[in-house]
N, C-alpha and C positions, 0 to 999 in steps of 0.2 A: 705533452706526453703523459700517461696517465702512466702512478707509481703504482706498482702491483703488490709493494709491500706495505702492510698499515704502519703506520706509524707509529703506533704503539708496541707493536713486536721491538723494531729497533730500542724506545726508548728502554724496555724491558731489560733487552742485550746491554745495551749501553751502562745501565743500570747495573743489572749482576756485574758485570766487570769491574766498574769502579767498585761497589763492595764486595766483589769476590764470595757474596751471596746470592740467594735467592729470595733469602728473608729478609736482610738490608735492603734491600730494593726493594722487594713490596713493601716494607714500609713507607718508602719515601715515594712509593707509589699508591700508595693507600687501594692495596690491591692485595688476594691471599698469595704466598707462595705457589701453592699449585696455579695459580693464575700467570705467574711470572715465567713460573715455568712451561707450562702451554703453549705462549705467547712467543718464548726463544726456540721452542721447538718446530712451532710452525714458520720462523726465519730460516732453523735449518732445514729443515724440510725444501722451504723453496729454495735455498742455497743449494742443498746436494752435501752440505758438507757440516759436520761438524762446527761448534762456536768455542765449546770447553771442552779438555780434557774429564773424561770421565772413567775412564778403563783403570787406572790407577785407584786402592781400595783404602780408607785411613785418612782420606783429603778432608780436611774440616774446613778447607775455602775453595772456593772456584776458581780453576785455570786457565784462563782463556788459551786459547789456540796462536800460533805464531801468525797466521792470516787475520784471526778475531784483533792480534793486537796492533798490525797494521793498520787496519781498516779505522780502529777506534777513533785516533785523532780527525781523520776526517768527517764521520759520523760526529763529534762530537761539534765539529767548526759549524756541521750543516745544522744543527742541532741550534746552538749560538745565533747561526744568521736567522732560524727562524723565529727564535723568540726577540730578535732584533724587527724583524719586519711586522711581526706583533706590535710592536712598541710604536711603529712607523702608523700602524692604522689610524693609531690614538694619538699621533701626534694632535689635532687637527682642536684636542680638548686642554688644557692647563688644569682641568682638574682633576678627580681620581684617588687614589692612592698612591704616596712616595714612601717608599724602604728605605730608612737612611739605616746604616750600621755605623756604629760606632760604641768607645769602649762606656763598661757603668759608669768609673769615674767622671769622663768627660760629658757626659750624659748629665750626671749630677751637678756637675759643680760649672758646667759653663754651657750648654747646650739648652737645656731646661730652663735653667732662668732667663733665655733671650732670645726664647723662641716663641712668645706670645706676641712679638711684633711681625716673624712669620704667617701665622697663622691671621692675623690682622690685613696684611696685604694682599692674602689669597685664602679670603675665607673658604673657595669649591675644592681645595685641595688638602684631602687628611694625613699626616703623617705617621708610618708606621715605625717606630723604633728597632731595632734590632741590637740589644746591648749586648756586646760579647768580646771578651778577652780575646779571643782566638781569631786568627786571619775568617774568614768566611769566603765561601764559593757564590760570587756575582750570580752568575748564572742560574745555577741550583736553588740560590735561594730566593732567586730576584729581587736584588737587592739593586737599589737606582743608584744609589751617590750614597760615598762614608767619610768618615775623616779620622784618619789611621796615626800613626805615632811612631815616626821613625827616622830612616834617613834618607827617605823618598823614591826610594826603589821595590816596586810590589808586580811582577811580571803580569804584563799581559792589563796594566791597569794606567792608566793617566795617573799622574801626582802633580798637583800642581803646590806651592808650598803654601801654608795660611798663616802663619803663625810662628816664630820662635818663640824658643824659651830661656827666660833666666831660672835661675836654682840658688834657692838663698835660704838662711835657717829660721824658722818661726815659731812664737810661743805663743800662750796664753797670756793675757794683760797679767791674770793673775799670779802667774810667773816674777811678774816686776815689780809685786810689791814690797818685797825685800831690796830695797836698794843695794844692796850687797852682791845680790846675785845678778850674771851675766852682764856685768860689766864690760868685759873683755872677751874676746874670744876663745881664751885662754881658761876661761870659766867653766868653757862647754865639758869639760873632764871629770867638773862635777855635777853633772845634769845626766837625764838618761835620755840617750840619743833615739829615735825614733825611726825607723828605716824600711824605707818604700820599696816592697820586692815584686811590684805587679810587674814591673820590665825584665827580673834579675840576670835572665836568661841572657837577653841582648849588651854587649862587650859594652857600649858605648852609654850604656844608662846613667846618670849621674847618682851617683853616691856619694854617703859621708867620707868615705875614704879618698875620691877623687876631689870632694870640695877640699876637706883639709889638707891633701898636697898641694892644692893651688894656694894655701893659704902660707904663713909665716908659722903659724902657731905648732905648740907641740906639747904632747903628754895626752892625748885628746885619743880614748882607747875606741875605735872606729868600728871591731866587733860583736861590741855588748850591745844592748837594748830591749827594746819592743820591736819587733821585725810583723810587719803587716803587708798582703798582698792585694791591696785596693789604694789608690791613690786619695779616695774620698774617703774611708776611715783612717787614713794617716793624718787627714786634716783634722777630720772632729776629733781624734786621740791628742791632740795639740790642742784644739780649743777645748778638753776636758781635763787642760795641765794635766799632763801624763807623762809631757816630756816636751824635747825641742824636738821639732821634724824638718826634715830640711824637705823644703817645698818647692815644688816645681809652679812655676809664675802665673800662667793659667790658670792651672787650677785655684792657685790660691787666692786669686786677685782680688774677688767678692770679699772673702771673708776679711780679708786686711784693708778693703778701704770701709767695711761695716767695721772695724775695730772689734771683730772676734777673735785675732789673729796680730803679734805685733810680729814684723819684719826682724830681724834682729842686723845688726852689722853692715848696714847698707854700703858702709865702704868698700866692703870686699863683692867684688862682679865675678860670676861664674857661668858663664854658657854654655850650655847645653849643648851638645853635638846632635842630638834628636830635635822634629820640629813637628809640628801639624800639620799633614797633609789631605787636600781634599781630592779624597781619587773615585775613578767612575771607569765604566768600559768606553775604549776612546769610538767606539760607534755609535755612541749612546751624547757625546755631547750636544746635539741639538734639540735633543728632547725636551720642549718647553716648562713640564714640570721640574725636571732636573736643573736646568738652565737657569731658572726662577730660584731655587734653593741654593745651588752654586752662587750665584749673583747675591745673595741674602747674606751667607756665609761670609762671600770676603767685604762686605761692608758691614757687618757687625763688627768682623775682626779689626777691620781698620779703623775703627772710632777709636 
């Protein structure tokens, strides 16, 4: 059955609606505004009916229609399967381009350096990074496989777990060359505390103040510091003695078996409630190139 609508019309609709512009969507349509607009008007047109509220005077965002907002999810699933069945053409290649998203940090300090054995076992395959704080839209951005930071739940995504984390406090060698200092735990009171606020948002992140209640110690003032929101300048601000940081185990693992980095207090165990997840669209996992990096990931992690 031939669709008598282009496809481009919809993606336009689709578009304006989620930005509630014209201009946000042509951007991401790398198309002018009056283009986008043209393109929603000739869907209405063959509809019969309006898509957006436009009668109302003052609107600085676009309103879709109670029909426009029905329809959207469906439009959007059909939208989904066809860049799925895209993907299905190209099964047939292992090479290509792969999207991975994941955050700078982990990017830095563990991805980076142990992806040249990747890149070694599938030389026809380039990776494209996408480093970003923020959740990302699969779809939108066509992103194949990330590895997220949390408690394993991201709707609409596989999470499979890769990795826990311990969280323990770390300095500079040069921190220790006072024998005096950081002795004990009890030390930390006169040191300046270092504090990881790339998570802060998330209830369950670990902090100085939930490591020291799991601890004995006390006088240890958990508000003051350096307060940093990259996990990967929290480190180098620790190897530039600046302070102690309490480190999340991943991340830091490089730098404290190179001896950039000492552990401090290994008696004390603190687990993380957050873990590394490697997530993907679950119609997407037998995609060879994905399947290949999935498969790379959990045996890197498990060495």
């Amino acid at each position: 059955m031939k669709t008598p609508i282009h496809l481009n019309a919809l993606r336009a609709f689709e578009a304006s609606a989620r930005h509630q512009s014209f201009s946000a969507a042509a951007s991401e349509l790398n198309v002018t505004p009056a283009a986008v607009g043209q393109l929603v008007r000739s869907l209405e047109d063959w509809l019969g009916t309006p898509l957006f509220h436009r009668a109302a005077t003052g609107r600085s965002r676009l309103v879709a229609t109670e029909a426009a907002e029905l329809a959207l999810p469906d439009i959007r699933a059909g939208f989904d399967r066809l860049t799925l069945g895209m993907e299905r053409l190209k099964e047939g290649s292992s090479g290509g381009v792969l999207t991975v998203t994941v955050s700078p940090a982990f990017a830095a300090k563990w991805l980076l350096p142990r992806i040249e054995s990747f890149h070694a076992a599938w030389p026809d395959m380039d990776v494209r990074l996408d480093t970003n704080l923020r959740a990302v839209d699969f779809v939108a951005q066509r992103i194949d496989i990330g590895v997220r930071y949390g408690t394993g739940s991201w709707p609409g995504l596989v999470a499979e777990k890769l990795m826990d984390e311990e969280v323990y406090p770390v300095c500079s060698p040069s921190l220790l060359l006072d024998a005096s200092r950081l002795r004990t735990p009890n030390d930390l009171a006169r040191e300046t505390l270092i504090h990881d606020l790339s998570m802060d948002s998330h209830t369950d992140f670990p902090t100085w103040a939930a490591w020291v209640r799991n601890t004995s110690i006390t006088g240890v003032l958990t508000t003051r510091g350096m307060k940093i929101n990259n996990s990967a300048a929290v480190l180098q601000a620790a190897i530039d003695g600046q302070g102690v940081a309490l480190a999340r185990s991943v991340m830091a693992r490089d730098d404290v078996a190179a001896g950039r980095l000492v552990r401090l207090f290994p008696q004390i165990t603190f687990e993380s409630a957050l873990a590394y997840y490697v997530v993907y669209r679950p119609g997407c996992a037998s995609l060879p190139r994905l399947k290949a990096f999935r498969d790379w990931l959990f045996e890197v992690a498990g060495r």
